[in-house]
N, C-alpha and C positions, 0 to 999 in steps of 0.2 A: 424423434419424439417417441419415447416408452412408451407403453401402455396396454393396458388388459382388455378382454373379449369383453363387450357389452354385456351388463348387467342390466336387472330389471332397475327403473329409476326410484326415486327413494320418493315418498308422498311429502311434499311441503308441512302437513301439520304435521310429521312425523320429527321435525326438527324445528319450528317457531309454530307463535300461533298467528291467527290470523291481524292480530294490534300489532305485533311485533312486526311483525312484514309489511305492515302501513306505515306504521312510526319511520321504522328503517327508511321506506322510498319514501313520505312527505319531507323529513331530514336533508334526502340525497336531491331532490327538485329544489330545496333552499337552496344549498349549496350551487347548485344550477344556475339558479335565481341569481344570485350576487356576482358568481362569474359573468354573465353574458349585461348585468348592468355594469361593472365596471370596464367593458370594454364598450358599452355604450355610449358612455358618459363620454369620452373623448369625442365621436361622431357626434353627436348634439351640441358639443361646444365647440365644434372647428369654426363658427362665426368668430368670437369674440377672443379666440386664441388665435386666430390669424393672421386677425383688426390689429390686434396687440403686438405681435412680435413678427407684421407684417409680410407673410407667406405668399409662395404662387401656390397654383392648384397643385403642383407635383412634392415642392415641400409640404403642404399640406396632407397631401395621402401618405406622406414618409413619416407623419408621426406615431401614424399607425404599425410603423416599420418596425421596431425595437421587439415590441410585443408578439408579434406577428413571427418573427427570427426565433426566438429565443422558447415562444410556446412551441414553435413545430420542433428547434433544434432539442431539446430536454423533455420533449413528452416520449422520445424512444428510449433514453436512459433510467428517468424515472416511470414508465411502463414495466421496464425491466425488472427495475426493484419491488414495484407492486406486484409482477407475479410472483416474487420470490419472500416478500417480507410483509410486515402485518398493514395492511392496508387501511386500517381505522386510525392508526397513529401518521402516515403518510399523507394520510386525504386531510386530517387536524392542520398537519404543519402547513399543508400547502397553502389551506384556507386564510390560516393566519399572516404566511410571507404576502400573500397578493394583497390583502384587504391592507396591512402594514403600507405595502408602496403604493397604493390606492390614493391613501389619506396623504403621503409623503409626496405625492404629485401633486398639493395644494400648496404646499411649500416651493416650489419651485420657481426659479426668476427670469428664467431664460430656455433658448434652445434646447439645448444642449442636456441640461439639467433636466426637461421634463422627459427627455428621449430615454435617458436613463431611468427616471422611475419606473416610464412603462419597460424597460429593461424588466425590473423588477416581478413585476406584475404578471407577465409572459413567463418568468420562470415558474412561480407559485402556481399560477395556471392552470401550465402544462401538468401537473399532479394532480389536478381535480377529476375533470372532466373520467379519464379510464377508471379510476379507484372507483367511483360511483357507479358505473358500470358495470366493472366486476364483484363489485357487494351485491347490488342488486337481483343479478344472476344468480347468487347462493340464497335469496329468500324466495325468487319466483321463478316458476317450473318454466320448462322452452312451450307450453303451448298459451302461456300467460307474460311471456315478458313482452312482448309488442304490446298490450295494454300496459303493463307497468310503465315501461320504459318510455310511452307517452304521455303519461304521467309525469314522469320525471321533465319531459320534455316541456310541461308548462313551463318549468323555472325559465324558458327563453322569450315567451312574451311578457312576462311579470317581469323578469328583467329587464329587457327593452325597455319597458313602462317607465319603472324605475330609475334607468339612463336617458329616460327621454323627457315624459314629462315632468319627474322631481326633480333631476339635473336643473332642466333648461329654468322651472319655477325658483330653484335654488342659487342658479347663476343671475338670473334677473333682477333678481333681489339683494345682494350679497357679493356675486360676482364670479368668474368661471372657479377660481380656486377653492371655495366653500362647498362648490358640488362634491368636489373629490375627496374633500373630509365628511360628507356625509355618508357618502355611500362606502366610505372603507372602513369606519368603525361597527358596522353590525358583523361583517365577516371574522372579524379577531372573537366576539361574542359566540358566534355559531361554533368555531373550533372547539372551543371550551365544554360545549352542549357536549359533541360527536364525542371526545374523548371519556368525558362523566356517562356518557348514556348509550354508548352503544359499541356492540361487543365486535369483534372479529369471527366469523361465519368460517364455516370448515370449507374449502373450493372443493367445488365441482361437487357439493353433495347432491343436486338435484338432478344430476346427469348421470346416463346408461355407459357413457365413456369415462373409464377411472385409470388417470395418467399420472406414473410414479413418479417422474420427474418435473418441472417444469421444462418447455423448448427454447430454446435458442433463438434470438434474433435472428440470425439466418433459418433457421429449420421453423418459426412462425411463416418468413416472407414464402420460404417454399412451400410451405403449405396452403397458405391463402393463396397462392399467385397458382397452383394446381384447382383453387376451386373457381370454376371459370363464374358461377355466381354471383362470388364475395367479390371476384373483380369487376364486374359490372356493378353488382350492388352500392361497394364502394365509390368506382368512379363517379354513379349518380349520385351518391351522396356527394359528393364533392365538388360534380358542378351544380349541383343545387346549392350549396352554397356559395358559391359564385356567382349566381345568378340571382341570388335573391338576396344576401346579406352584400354581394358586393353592390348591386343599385342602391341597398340602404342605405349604404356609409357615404355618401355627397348627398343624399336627400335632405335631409337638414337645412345642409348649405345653398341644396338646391330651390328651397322653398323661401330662404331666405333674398336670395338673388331672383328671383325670377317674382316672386307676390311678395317683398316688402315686407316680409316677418322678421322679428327678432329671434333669438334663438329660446325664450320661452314659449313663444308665439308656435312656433315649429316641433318642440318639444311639447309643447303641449297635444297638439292636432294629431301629431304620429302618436304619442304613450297612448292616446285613447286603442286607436286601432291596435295595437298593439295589444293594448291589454286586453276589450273587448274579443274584436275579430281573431286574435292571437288564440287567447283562454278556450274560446266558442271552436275553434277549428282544430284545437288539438282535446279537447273534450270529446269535439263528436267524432275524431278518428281514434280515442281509446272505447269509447263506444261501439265503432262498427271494429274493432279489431279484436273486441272479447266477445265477438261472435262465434258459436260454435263453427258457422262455416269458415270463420278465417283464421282457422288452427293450420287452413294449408297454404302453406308459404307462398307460393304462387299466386293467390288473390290478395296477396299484399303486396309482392310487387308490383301487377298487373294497378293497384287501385296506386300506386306511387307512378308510375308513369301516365297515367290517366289525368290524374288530378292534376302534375307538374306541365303537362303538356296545355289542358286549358287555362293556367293561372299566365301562362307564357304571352297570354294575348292581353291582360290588361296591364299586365308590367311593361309593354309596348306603349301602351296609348294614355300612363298614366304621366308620361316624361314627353309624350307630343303631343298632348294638348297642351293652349295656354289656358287653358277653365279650369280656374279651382275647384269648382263644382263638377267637374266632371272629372276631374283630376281624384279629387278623394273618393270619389265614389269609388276609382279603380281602384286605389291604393286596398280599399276595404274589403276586395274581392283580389288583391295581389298577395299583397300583407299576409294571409291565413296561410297561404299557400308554404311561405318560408319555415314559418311553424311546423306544419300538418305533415314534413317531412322525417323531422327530425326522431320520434321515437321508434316510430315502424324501420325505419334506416337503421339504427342503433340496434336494432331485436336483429333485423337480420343478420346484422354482423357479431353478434351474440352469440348463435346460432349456426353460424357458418364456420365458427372458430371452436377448436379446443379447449375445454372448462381451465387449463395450466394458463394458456395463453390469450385468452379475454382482453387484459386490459393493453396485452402490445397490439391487439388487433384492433382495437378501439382508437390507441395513442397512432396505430399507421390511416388509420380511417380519417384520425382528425387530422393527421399530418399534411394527407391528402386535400383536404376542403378547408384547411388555416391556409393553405399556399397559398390556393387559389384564393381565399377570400378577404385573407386580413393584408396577402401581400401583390400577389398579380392581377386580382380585381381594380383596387384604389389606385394600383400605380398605372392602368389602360386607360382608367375615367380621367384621372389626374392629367396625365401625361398628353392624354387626348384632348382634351379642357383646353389644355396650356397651348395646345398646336393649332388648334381653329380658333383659337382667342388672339384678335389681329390689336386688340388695344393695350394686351398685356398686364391688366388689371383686374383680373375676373371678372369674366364676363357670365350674362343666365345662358345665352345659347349656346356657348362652348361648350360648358355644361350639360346641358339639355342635349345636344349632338351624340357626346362623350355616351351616355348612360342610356340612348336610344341602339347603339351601336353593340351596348352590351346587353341586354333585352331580352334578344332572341335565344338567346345560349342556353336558355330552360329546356326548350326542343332535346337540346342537346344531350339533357340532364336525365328524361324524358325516355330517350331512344336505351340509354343504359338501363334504366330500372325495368322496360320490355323484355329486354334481354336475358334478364339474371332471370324471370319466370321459367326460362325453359332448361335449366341446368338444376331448379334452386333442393330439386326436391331429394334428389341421390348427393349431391353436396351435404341437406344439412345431414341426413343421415351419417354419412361420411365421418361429420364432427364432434355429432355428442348421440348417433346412437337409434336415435326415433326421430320422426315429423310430429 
């Protein structure tokens, strides 16, 4: 990886004003938005799509599987192309391809056929997620992008919302294939906006590190895998998502077997939390993170394992109780937690990576926590389900077993984001320059 002695950094009004660098991140949380409901909208309808084309638990977590393969396999290739090529025209197209097999998965009749849309879907994706990352980065400075970037991070309970209770309301009424054409024609609309309205940003202008070339696949991994931070950082980010989006994805199902809900019924009861507790917990962590005192990296990771280790205890007790009422109550105090990760997560890995290589460090960060959570989450719960389930018909406590077993693995999540505090501060310097 090339690169010149640290310069002094460039002042953000120096290169946008302060609309533009809002417009820009309210844009890139849209986009957010639409990604994490169209992969929602599958979890919300696994009732009536399994009713239908009658699944066990484990074919059931594999429909997840397509999408899950093909986002993690094609987010290192097209990362690639986003460090190297205009990234406002790559992020357009991808939004377009996903939201395109979105609505083409309401068309589908069978197995087989919907496995392939989410094919689809998974590839377009895999384009989103890093290009919004790496834009973002060239409007807001490294001691402001952990507020931006949680920012952006609402687009994941407003999305949830969106897959959870407009789906389930949409499916109830209409039926599960109607969901999927609602939610995949706004995104083809959004491409259209990004391309008319917003420009491609020079890289790395806001960083003291000015690198002439872009790096290498290999010369990113060696470089992040030398910062012993980003590897912690990372890995919590990763089983946090494991831990908290993979109990999501059978909750649906799980609320339906176990309390007698439809899937609007359930869809309904989650989008609130979601939206509500979701919105409220990633507000007030962009709040306490554009504190002056939390310019230093270190009290952001320290507040990511703090926070992931007490939300660890009601994602326990919200799958072994049989009280609904005490069930939501935790969910309302679990729920924020999966949110309140994700931008401070995303800033450090910002942060910890070279301004060239951003978005392959982002696309190996998601690689990381898409494994785990869209493919070896569903298929432990699933798989586990299917193995303490003695009547072989879907059972709630196989279920309930299943997602109690995976619970605890926040700890887990927890122990890594401790970790990255005591390395994080000679790292980020390392990366782009300054703390």
């Amino acid at each position: 990886m090339a690169s010149n002695a640290p310069t002094a950094p460039v002042n953000a009004d120096q290169v946008s004003t302060l609309g533009q660098r809002w417009y820009v991140l309210i844009i890139m949380m849209l986009v957010y938005t639409i990604s994490i409901a169209d992969r929602y909208v599958l979890s919300t309808l696994l009732g009536p799509i399994s009713k239908e084309l009658k699944l066990s638990d484990t074919e059931t977590a594999w429909l997840g599987l397509p999408l899950a393969l093909f986002y993690v396999g094609m987010g290192i290739p097209l990362s690639w192309l986003c460090d190297r090529t205009n990234r406002r025209n790559l992020l357009a197209a991808s939004i377009a391809v996903w939201s395109f097999m979105t609505a083409i998965t309401g068309y589908t009749r069978g197995y087989f056929d919907l496995l392939l849309a989410r094919v689809g879907v998974g590839i377009g994706e895999a384009g989103g997620t890093p290009a919004c990352n790496s834009i973002i980065a060239d409007y807001f400075p490294a001691d402001r992008r952990s507020m931006a970037m949680t920012v952006f991070a609402l687009g994941a309970p407003i999305g949830a919302w969106l897959g959870s209770d407009i789906a389930g309301f949409v499916s109830t009424l209409h039926g599960w294939r109607a969901a999927f054409l609602v939610l995949g024609v706004p995104g083809i609309i959004l491409a259209l906006i990004i391309m008319i309205t917003i420009k491609e940003p020079k890289r790395g202008r806001l960083d003291a590190v000015k690198e002439d070339q872009a790096p290498t696949v290999i010369e990113t991994l060696k470089f992040l895998w030398s910062q012993k931070s980003a590897v912690h950082a990372m890995t919590g980010s990763g089983l946090s998502a494991f831990w908290g989006w993979g109990l999501m994805w059978f909750t649906p199902l799980f609320l339906q077997r176990t309390y007698g809900m439809d899937e609007g019924q359930a869809g309904g009861m989650l989008g609130w939390i979601y939206l509500i507790a979701g919105i409220g917990a990633s507000l007030l962590t962009a709040w306490v993170v554009a504190r002056p005192s939390f310019t230093d990296p270190r009290k952001i990771a320290r507040l990511l394992a703090v926070v992931t280790a007490l939300a660890t205890v009601p994602s326990f007790v919200a799958y072994y109780t049989r009280d609904l009422w005490l069930a939501q109550i935790m969910w309302w105090l679990f729920i924020p937690a999966i949110y309140f990760y994700i931008g401070p997560a995303f800033a450090l890995c910002q942060n910890l990576a070279a301004p060239k290589m951003r978005a392959m460090a982002v696309a190996i960060s998601l690689l990381i926590a898409n494994v785990l959570n869209l493919i070896v989450a569903p298929s432990i719960v699933g798989g586990l389900s299917d193995f303490f389930d003695a009547t072989g018909g879907g059972n709630a406590d196989s279920l309930r077993l299943a997602q109690l077993i995976l619970a605890p693995t926040g700890l887990w999540a927890a122990w890594h984001y401790w970790r990255a505090e005591k390395y994080i501060i000679e790292d980020q310097k390392r990366a782009i320059g300054y703390v």
